[in-house]
C-alpha positions in Angstrom: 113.0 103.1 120.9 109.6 104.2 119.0 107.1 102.2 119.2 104.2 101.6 117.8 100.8 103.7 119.6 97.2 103.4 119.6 95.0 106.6 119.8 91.7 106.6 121.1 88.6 108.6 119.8 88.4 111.5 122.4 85.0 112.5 123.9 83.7 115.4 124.8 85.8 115.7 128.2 89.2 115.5 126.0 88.1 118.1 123.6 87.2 120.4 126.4 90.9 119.9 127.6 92.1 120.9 124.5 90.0 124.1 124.8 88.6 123.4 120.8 86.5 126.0 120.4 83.2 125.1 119.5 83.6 127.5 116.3 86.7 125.4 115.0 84.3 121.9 115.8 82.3 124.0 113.4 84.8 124.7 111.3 85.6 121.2 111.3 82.0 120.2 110.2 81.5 122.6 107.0 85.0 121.7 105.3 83.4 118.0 106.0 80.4 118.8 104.5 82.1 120.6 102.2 83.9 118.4 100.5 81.1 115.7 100.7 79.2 117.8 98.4 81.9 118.3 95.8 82.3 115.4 96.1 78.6 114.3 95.0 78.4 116.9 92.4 81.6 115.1 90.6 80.1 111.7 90.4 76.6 113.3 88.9 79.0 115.6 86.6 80.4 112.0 85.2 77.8 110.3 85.4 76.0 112.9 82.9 78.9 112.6 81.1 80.3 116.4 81.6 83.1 115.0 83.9 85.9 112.8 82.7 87.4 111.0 85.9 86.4 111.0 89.3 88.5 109.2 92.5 86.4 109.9 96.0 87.3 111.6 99.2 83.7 109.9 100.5 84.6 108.0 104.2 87.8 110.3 104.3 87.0 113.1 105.2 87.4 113.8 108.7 90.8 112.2 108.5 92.2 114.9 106.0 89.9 117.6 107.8 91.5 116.9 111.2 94.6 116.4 110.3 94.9 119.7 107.7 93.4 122.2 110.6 96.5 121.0 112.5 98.4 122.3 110.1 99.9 126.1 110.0 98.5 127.6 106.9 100.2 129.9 106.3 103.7 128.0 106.5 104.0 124.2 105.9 103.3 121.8 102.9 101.0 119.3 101.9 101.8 116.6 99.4 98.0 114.8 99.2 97.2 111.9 97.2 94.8 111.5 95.0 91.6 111.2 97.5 92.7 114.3 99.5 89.9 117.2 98.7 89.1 117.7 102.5 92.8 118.2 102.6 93.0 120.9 100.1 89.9 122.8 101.3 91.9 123.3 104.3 94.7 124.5 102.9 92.8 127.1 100.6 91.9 125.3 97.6 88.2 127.1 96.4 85.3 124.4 95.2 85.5 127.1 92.1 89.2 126.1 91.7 88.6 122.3 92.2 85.4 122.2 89.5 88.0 124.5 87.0 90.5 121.4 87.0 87.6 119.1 86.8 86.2 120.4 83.7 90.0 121.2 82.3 89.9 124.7 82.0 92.3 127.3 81.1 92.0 128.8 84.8 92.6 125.5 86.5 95.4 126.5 89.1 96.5 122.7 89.0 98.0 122.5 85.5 96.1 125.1 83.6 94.0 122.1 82.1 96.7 119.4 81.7 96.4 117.5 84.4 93.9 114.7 84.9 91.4 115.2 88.2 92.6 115.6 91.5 96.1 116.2 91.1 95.8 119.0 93.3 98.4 122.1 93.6 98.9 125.2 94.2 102.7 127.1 94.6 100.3 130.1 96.7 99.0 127.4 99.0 102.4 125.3 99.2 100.3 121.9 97.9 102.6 120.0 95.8 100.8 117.8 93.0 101.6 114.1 92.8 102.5 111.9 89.8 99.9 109.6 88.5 102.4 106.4 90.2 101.1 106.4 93.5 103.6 106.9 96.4 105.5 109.8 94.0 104.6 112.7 96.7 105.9 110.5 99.7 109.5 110.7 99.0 108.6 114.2 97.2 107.4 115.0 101.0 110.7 113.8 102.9 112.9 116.3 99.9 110.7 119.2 100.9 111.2 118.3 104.5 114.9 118.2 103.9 114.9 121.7 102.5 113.2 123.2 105.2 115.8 122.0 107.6 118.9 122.7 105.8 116.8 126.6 105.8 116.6 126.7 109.3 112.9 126.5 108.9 110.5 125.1 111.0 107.7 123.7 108.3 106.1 120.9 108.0 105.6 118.8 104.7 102.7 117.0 105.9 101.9 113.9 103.1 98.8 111.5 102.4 98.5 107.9 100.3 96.3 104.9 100.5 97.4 101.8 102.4 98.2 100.0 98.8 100.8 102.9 98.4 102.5 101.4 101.6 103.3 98.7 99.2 105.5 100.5 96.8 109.1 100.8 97.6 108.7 105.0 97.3 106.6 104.6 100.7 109.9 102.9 102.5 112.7 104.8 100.4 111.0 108.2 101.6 109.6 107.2 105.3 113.5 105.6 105.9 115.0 109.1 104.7 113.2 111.3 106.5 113.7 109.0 109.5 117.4 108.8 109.4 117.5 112.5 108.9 115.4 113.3 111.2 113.4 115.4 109.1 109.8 117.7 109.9 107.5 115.4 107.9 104.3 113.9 108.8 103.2 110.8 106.5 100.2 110.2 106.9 98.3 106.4 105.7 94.8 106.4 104.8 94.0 102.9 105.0 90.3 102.3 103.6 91.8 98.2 103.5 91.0 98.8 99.6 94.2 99.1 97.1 91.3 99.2 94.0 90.0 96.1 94.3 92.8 94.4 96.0 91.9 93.9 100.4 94.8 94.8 102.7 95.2 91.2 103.8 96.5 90.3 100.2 98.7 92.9 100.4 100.9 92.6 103.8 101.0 90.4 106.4 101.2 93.1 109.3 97.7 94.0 110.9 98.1 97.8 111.0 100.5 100.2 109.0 101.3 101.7 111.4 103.6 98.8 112.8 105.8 99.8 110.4 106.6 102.6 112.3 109.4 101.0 114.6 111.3 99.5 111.3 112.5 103.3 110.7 112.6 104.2 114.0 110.3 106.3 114.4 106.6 106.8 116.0 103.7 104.7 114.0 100.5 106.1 115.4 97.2 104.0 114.4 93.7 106.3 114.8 90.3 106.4 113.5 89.8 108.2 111.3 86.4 108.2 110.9 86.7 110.4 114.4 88.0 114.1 113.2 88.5 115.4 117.0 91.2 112.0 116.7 92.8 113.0 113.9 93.2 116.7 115.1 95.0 115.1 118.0 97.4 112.8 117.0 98.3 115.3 114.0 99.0 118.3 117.1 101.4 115.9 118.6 103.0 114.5 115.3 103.3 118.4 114.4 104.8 119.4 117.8 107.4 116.7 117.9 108.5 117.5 113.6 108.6 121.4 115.2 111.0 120.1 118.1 113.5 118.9 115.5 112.6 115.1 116.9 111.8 113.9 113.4 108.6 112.2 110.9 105.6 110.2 112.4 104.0 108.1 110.3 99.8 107.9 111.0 97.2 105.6 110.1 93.9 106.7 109.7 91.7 104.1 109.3 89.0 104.9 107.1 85.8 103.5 105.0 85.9 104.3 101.1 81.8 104.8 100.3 82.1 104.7 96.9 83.8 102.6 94.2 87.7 103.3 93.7 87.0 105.6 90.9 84.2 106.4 88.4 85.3 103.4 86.0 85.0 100.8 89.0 82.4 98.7 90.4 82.9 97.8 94.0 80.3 95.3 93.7 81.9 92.4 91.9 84.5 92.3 94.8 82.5 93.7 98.5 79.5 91.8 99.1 76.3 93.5 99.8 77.0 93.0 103.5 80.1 95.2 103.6 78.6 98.0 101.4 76.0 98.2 103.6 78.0 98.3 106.7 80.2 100.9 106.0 77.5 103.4 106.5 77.7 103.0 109.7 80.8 104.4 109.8 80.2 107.5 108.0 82.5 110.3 109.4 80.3 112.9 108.5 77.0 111.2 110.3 79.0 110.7 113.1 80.3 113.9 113.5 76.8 115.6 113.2 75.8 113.3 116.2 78.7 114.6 118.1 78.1 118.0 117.8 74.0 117.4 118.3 74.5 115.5 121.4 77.0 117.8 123.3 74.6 121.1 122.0 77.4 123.0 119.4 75.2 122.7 116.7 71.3 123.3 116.5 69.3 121.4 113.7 68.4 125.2 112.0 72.2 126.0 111.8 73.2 122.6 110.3 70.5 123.0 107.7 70.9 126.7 106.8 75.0 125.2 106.5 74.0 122.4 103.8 71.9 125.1 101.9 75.1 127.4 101.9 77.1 124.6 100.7 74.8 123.5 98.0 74.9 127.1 96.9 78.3 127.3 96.8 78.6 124.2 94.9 76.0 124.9 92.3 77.8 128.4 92.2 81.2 126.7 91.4 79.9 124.7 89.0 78.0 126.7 87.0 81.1 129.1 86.8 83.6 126.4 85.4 81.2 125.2 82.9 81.7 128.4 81.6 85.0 129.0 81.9 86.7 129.1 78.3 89.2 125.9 77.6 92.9 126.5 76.9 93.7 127.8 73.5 95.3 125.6 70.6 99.0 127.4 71.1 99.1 126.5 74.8 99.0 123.1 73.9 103.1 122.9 75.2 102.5 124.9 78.2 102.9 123.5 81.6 104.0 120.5 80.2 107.5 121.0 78.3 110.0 124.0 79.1 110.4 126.4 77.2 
């Protein structure tokens, strides 16, 4: 019988048994920072009002960074949720491509425009967009997994949603498919204990998604996933067993959301001061830097000379879908009814 499994932060002794090359812990750290700083630049982009709609990946991070590097590349799926830019950084996404859809240009390899922000996809990358419903891309995930197996494949169609997704009867319908089936998917839960404004315990009367797990039968593995050298773990295992033909694992990261829901919340007339302040203490990216300080596979000059690439690359992005031409008048249809 499955069960449900806790999975402890490694240290440095665990990562050395995984052989993790200190260039991948590197690796690791700039697609963090990377999407941190996207991330920034969207908020002050809607703030100045250049920017329509923003929804954070702030706190997530090293859950979707971990978890994508466990990923093959160059073969399996990803069906992320709104909050997943770490995710598709990974996978191949370009910050140019992510500020084209922001800004709605013609380029944007999302929707060509049409879509709202972070509906991410890409038919090159294999990242399938989501519907604006939340929970859409989790039975979406267990199809695509279904597909792969009746091809003989051995793909993964890896999936992300919020803990308030867990909620919606799409999260059960899909999880209990690909669980009868048997099926190479990996669903993964990013529980910041936030649906909007909305605190887990309001929501469901279990502790941890993940002890949903054993109602389909199959593992439900809870992790931090504040802790990226975690999540690359428990998603390597989750992988190898979907590989094996053994069938989904569903994964909880627990996270911290460091920002408001979206751009058109305000976090502050439901978390007290108290609880906005705490959360930075569990910044993923802080912690991560600390990590890689403490056990000497970073130096202070490199990390610095890495934000000043990033910043450049970000400014670079930006400035280049600012001026990117919008979709012409005729296209209006495209992308959005056939032919």
């Amino acid at each position: 019988m499955a069960v449900s499994t806790k999975a402890t932060a490694p240290g440095a002794d665990v990562a050395a048994q995984r052989d993790l090359a200190p260039t991948m812990m590197r690796d690791m750290f700039r697609f963090m920072l990377l999407a941190r700083a996207l991330d920034e630049r969207m908020w002050l982009l809607n703030r100045a009002g250049k920017a329509p709609f923003v929804i954070s990946c702030q706190g997530h991070e090293a859950a979707q960074v971990g978890a994508a590097l466990a990923l093959d590349r160059t073969k399996d799926f990803t069906l992320p949720y709104y909050r997943g830019l770490g995710t598709v950084l990974v996978m191949g996404m370009t910050p140019a491509e992510i500020m084209l859809a922001l800004f709605a240009r013609a380029a944007d390899p999302s929707s060509g425009g049409r879509q709202m922000p972070a509906h991410y996809s890409s038919r090159r990358l294999r990242i399938v967009t989501q519907s604006s419903p939340v929970g859409t891309q989790i039975p979406h995930a267990a199809g695509v997994a279904l597909a792969e197996q009746i091809r003989g494949g051995d793909a993964v169609a890896w999936t992300s949603f919020g803990e308030g997704t867990a909620s919606q009867g799409d999260f059960h319908e899909g999880i209990n498919f690909a669980a009868v089936h048997r099926l190479p998917a990996i669903f993964q839960c990013e529980n910041n204990e936030y649906a909007i404004s909305v605190p887990q315990k309001m929501q469901m009367a279990v502790n941890s998604v993940a002890d949903r797990g054993v109602a389909y039968g199959i593992p439900g593995v809870c992790v931090d996933g504040t802790d990226v050298l975690a999540m690359y773990e428990v998603t390597q295992r989750a992988v190898a067993r979907a590989r094996a033909g053994d069938g989904p694992t569903l994964i909880e990261a627990r996270v911290v959301r460091l920002t408001a829901h979206s751009s058109d919340d305000n976090d502050r007339t439901y978390r007290s001061q108290h609880e906005l302040r705490a959360m930075r203490q569990h910044d993923p990216i802080a912690r991560f830097a600390s990590y890689l300080h403490e056990h000497d596979l970073i130096a202070e000059d490199e990390e610095r000379e890495l934000r000043e690439a990033i910043a450049a690359e970000v400014d670079a992005a930006t400035e280049a879908a600012e001026q990117a031409p919008l979709p012409e008048p005729e296209t209006l249809y495209d992308h959005v009814y056939a032919p």
